[in-house]
matplotlib code that plots the C-alpha trace (Angstrom):
import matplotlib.pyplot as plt

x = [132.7, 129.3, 126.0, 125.2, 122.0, 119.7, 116.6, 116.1, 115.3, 117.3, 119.6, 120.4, 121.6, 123.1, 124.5, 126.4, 127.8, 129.1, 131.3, 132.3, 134.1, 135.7, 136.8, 137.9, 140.1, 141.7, 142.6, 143.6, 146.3, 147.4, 148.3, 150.3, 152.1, 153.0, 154.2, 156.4, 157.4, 158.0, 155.8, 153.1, 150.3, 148.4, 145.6, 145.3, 144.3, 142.2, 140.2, 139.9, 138.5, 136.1, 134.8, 134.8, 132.9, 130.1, 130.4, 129.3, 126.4, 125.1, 125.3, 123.0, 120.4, 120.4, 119.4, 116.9, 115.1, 115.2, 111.4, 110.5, 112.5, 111.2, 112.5, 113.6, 116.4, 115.1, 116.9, 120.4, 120.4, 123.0, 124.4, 124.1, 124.6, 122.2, 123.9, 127.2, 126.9, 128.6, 131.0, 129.4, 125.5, 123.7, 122.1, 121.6, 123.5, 124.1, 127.6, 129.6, 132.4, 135.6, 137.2, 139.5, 138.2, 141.2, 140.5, 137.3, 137.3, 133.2, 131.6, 133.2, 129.7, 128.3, 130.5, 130.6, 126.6, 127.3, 129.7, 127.6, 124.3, 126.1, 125.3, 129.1, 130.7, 133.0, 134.8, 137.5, 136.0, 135.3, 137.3, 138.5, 140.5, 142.0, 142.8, 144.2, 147.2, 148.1, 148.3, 150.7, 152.9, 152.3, 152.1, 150.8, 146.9, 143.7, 140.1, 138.4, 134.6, 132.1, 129.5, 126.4, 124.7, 122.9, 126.1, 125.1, 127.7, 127.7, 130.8, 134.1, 137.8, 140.5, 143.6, 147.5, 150.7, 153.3, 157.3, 160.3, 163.6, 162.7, 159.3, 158.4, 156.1, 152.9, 148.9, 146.9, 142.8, 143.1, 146.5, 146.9, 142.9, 141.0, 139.0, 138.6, 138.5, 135.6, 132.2, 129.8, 126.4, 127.0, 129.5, 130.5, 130.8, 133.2, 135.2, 135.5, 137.2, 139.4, 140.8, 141.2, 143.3, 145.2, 146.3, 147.7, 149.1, 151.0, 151.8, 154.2, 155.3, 153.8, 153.0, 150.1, 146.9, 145.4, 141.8, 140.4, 137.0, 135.4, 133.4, 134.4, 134.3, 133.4, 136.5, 139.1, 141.6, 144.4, 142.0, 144.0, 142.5, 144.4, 142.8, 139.5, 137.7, 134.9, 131.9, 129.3, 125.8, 124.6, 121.7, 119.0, 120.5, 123.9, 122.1, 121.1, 124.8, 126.3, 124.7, 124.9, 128.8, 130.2, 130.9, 134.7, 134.4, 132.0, 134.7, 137.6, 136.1, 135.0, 138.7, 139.2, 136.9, 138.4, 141.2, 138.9, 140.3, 139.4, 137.6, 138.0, 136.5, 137.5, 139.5, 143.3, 143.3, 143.6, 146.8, 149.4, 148.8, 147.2, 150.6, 152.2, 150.8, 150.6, 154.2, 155.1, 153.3, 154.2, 157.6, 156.9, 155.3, 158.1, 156.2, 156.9, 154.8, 152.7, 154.1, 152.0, 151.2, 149.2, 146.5, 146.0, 145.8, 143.6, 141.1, 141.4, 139.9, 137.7, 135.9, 132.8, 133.2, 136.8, 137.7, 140.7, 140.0, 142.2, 142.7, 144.3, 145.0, 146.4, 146.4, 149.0, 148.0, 147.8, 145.6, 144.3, 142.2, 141.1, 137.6, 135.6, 132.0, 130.2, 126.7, 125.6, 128.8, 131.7, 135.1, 138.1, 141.7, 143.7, 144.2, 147.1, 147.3, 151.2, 152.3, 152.8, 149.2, 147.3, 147.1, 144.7, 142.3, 142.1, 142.3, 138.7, 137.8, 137.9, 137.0, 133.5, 133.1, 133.7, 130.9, 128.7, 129.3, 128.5, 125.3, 124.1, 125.0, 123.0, 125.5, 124.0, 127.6, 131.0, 133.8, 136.8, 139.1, 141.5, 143.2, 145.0, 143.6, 146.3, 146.9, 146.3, 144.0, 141.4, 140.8, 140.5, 137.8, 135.7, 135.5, 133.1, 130.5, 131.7, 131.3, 134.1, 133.9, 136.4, 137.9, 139.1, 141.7, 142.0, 145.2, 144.5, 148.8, 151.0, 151.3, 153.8, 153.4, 153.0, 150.6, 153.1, 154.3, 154.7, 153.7, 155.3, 155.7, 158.2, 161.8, 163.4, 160.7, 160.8, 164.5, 164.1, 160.6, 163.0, 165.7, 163.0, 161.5, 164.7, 165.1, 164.5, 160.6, 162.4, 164.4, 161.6, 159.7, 162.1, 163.1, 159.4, 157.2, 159.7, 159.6, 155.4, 154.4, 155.3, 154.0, 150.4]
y = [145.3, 144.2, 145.1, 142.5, 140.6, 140.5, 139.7, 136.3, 133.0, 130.9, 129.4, 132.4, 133.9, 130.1, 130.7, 134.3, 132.9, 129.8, 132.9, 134.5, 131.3, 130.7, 134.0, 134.2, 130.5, 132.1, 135.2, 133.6, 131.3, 134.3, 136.1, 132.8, 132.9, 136.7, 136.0, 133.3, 135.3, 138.6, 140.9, 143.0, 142.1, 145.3, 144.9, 141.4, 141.4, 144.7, 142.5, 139.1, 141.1, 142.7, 139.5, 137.9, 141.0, 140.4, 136.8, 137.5, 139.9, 137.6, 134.7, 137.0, 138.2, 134.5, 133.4, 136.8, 135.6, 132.3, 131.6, 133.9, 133.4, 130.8, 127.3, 126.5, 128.1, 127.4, 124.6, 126.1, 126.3, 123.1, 123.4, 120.7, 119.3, 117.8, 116.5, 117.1, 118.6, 115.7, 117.5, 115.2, 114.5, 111.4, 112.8, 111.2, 113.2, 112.6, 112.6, 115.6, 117.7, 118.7, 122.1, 124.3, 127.7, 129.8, 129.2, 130.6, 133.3, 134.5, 131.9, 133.0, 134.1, 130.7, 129.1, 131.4, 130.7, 126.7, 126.5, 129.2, 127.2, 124.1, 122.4, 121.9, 125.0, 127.2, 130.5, 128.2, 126.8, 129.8, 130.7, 133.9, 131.8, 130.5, 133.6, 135.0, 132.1, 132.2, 135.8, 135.9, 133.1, 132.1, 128.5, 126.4, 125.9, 124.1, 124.8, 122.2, 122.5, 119.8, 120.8, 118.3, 118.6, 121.6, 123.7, 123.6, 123.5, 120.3, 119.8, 122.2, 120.8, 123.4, 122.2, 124.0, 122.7, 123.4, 122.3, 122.8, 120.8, 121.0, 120.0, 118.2, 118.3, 118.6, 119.3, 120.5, 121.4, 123.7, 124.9, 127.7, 127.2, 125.0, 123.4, 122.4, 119.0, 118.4, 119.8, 117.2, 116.7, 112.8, 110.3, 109.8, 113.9, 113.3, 110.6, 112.5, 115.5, 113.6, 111.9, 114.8, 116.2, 112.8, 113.2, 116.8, 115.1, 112.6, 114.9, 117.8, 114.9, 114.7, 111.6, 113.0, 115.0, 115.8, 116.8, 118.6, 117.0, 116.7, 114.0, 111.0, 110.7, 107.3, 108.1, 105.4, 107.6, 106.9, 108.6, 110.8, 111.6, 112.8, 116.4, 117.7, 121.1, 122.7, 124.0, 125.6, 126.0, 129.6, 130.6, 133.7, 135.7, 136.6, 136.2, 132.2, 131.9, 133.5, 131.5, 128.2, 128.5, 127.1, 129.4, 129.1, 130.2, 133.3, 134.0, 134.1, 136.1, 138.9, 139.1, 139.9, 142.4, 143.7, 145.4, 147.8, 146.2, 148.4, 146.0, 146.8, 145.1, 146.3, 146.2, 147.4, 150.0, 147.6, 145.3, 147.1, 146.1, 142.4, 141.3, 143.0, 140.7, 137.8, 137.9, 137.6, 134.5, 132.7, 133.4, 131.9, 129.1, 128.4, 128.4, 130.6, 133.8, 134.7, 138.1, 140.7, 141.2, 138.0, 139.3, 142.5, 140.6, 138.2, 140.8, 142.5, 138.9, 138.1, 141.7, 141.6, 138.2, 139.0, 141.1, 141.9, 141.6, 143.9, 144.0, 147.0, 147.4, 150.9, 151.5, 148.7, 145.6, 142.9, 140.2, 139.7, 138.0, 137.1, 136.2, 135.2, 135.0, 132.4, 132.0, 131.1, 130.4, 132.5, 131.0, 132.1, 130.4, 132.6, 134.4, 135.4, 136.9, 137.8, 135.8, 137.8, 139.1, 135.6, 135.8, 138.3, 136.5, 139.1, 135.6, 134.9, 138.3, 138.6, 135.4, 136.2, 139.9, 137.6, 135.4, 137.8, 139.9, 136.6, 136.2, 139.6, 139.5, 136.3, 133.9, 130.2, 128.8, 129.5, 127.5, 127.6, 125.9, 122.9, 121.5, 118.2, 115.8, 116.2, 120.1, 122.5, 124.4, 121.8, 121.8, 125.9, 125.3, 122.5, 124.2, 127.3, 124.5, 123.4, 120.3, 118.4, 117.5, 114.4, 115.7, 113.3, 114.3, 112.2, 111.5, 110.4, 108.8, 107.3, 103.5, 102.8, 106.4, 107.3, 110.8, 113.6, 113.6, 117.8, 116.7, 118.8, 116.1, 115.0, 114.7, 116.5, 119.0, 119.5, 120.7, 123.4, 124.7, 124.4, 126.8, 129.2, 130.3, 131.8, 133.8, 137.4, 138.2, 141.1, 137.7, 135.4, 138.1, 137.9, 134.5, 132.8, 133.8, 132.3, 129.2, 129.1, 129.7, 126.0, 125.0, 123.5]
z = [203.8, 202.6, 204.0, 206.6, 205.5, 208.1, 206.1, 204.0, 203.9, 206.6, 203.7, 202.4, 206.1, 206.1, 203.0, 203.5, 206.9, 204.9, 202.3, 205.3, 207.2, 204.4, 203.8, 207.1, 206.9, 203.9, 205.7, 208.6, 206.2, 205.0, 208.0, 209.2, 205.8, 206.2, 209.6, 208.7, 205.6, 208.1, 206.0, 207.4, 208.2, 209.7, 206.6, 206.4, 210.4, 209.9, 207.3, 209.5, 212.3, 210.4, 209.1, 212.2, 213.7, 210.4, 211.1, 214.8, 214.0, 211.4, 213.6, 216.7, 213.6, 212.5, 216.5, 216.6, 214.0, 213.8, 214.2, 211.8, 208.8, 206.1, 206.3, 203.0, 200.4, 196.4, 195.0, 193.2, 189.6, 188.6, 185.3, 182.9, 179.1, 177.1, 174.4, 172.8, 169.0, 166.3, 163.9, 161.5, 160.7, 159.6, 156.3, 153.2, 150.8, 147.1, 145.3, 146.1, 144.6, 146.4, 145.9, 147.5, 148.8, 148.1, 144.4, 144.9, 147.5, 146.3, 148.3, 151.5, 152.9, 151.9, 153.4, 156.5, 156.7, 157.0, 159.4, 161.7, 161.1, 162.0, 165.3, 165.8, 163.7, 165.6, 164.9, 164.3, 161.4, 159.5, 156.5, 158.1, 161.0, 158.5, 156.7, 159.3, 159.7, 155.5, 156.4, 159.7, 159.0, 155.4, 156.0, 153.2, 153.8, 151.8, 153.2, 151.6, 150.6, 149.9, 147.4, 146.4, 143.0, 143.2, 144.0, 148.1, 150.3, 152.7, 153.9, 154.9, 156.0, 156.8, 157.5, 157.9, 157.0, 159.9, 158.9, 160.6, 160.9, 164.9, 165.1, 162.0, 158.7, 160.5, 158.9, 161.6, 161.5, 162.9, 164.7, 167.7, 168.2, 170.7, 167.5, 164.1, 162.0, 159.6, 159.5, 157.3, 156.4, 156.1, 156.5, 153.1, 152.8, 155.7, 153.9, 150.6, 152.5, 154.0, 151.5, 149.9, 152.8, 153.2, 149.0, 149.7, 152.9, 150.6, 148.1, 150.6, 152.1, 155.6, 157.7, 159.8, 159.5, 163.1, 163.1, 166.5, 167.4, 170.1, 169.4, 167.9, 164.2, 163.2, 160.9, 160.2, 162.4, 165.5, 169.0, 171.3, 174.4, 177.1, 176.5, 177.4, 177.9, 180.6, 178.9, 181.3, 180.4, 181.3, 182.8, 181.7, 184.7, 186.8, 190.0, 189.3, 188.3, 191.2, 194.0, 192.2, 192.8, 196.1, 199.0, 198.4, 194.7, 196.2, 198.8, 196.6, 194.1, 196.7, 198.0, 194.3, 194.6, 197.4, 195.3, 193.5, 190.5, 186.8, 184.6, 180.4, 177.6, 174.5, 171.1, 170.0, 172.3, 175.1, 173.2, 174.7, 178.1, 177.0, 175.8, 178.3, 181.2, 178.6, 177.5, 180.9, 182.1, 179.1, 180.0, 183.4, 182.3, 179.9, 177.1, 173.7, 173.3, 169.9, 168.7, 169.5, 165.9, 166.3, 168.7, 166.7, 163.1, 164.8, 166.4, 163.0, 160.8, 163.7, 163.3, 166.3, 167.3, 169.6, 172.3, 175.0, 178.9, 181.1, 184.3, 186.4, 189.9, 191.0, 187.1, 186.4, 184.2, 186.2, 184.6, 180.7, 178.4, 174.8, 174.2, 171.4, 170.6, 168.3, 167.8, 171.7, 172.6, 174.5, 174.6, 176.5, 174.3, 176.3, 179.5, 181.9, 185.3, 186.8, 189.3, 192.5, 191.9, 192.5, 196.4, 195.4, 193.8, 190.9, 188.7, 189.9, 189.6, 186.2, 185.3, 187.4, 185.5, 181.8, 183.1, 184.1, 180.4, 178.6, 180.6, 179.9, 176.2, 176.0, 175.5, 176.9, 176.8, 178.5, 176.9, 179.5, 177.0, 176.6, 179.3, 180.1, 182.5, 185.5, 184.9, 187.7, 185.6, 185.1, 189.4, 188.1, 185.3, 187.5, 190.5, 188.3, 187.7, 184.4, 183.2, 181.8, 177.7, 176.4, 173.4, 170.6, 168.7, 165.5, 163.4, 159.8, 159.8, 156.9, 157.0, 159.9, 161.2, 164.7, 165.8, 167.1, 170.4, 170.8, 174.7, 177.2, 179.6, 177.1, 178.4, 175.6, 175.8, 179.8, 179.7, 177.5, 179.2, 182.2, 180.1, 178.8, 182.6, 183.0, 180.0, 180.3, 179.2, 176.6, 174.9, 175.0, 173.1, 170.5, 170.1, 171.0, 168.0, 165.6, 167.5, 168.3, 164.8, 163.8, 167.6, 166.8]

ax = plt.figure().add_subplot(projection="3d")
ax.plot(x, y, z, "-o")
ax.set_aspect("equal")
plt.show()
């Protein structure tokens, strides 16, 4: 149990009493639930009473010294946005040359420097992301570069060609990431490359190209918008962050706490155990896993801009997580906790310790990732603070075509999520990545 604060401004007694009631409403939910489950309950009721002890002694400080404390808590911190970055500026530009980067791997680091000194770039962008799928799956890819007059690059467009018999000829920019579509210094750059993309569309025979933005284009494309993400502005130091949550959020991530939990950050050494807890939870969510040759091939091309979150309790993995890094930016595309840990908030937990490294390694921008409107995890992302971004995902289609409709709501596709929760986590390891590698 924590220290009981007996010194402060009046809000911030106000404030700690407001954690502690609704640490002790969760506890005392919990006890009911272990009752009616017939478990026991000897800790959970050792921990309610010592809350409702601190709860009492705070309240009798609180009355002590009412007259004396100061009046007014600071104003909390509130995150906010400014302005979203546009994937594509409003330059002037003169004529401009299209070629493909993988006949000319030497301007990789020229390439590499515009995307990262773009407004809107993202690791996702980069021709090593790229890389990295040619290399894993083989799939047929272009990475498409505008150059001006002068031999300056001005433009990029990497896009993927996914084809199956069971999911379709699909082009993707970019697929199994959160982001990608075109990066361009004008409008006209931003035509060019795409119809450059839509001829090699023509020419393998594919009726769609989808391009991740997350603002909208101002390209002649079909919108789909029933996705979004959570960015959340950071601030200069953990402290500002941590009290501008809500006493619920506080609460949940101390019972997290409460389990002495081993944090890790690191590399390879940590993949083992990642994929261990990730397998798992894909399997429970009925959803096919990436290999774990994935994760270590992509830490490998993502170098010092990607690491693994573990999370142990008692030594046992019980939660995980992949982060990235890009310029002032921190994004988490995947993370996993098992199932019959969650009543511990260890979720919270490490979500709070991955906040709290981004803010001391300078990041000014958590990116929770995608998620769709009505999805339990978009309550998850909102409830941090985090401000909710529309994303627009564009299809550039063949005449008559329709955009994709991979959707999981779909009928055909609900069935077989249903079938593939109860497969053995040792068989969906083996049949999933064949299936997810042509899964945009």
């Amino acid at each position: 149990m924590e220290t009981i604060l007996t010194s402060g401004s009046k809000g911030e007694i106000k404030g700690r009493l407001n954690d502690l009631k609704a640490e002790k409403a969760r506890l005392g939910k919990a006890v009911a639930r272990s009752r009616r489950e017939e478990k026991d309950i000897t800790r959970l009721i050792e921990e309610l009473s010592a809350v409702s002890a601190e709860i009492k002694d705070l309240q009798k400080s609180l009355k002590k010294n009412l007259n004396r404390l100061p009046e007014k808590q600071p104003k909390r911190w509130q995150p906010s946005l400014d302005i979203i970055p546009e994937a594509i500026r409003d330059n002037a530009t003169a004529p401009c040359e299209i070629f493909d980067y993988f006949s000319d791997w030497s301007r990789k680091a020229e390439i590499d420097q515009y995307v990262t000194r773009h407004e809107a770039g993202s690791i996702w962008h980069t021709p090593s992301a790229l890389d990295f799928i040619v290399h894993i799956y083989g799939h047929s890819a272009r990475y498409l570069v505008a150059m001006d007059e002068s031999n300056k690059v001005i433009g990029v467009f990497p896009i993927v060609q996914l084809n199956s018999r069971l999911f379709g000829n699909l082009i993707v920019s970019t697929p199994y990431y959160n982001y990608g579509g075109i990066l361009a210094d004008s409008p006209e750059v931003a035509r060019r490359l795409l119809e450059e993309g839509i001829r090699w569309r023509n020419a393998i025979g594919s009726q769609s190209i989808e391009l991740r933005h997350v603002n909208d284009s101002g390209l002649d494309c079909t919108k789909r918008q029933d996705k979004l993400t959570f960015w959340l502005p950071l601030p200069a130091e953990e402290q500002i962050l941590w009290d501008s949550f809500q006493s619920k959020v506080r609460a949940q991530i101390r019972r997290g706490e409460k389990e002495k939990p081993d944090f890790l950050i690191g590399k390879h050494e940590l993949l083992d155990e990642f994929y261990r807890v990730f397998a798992r939870n894909m399997r429970d969510l009925g959803t096919p896993v990436y290999e774990k040759a994935f994760f270590n091939g992509l830490l490998d091309y993502l170098s010092d801009n990607a690491w693994l979150v573990v999370v142990r309790i008692g030594g046992q993995p019980v939660g995980c997580a992949f982060i990235t890094g890009f310029g002032m930016r921190m994004e988490i595309p995947w993370a996993s906790t098992l199932r019959e840990y969650n009543h511990t908030g260890i979720n919270m937990m490490m979500y709070w310790r991955i906040l709290k490294h981004a803010v001391s390694n300078g990041y000014q921008l958590f990116d929770f990732g995608r998620c769709s409107k009505d999805a339990g995890t978009y309550r998850f992302k909102q409830q941090w603070g985090a401000i909710p971004v529309q994303l627009n995902w564009e299809y550039a289609l063949l005449e008559g075509a329709e955009p994709p409709g991979l959707n999981p709501n779909n009928p055909k596709f609900r069935f077989l999520i249903g079938v593939w929760k109860c497969l053995p986590v040792w068989l969906s390891r083996m049949i999933g990545p064949p299936i997810v590698k042509y899964l945009p």
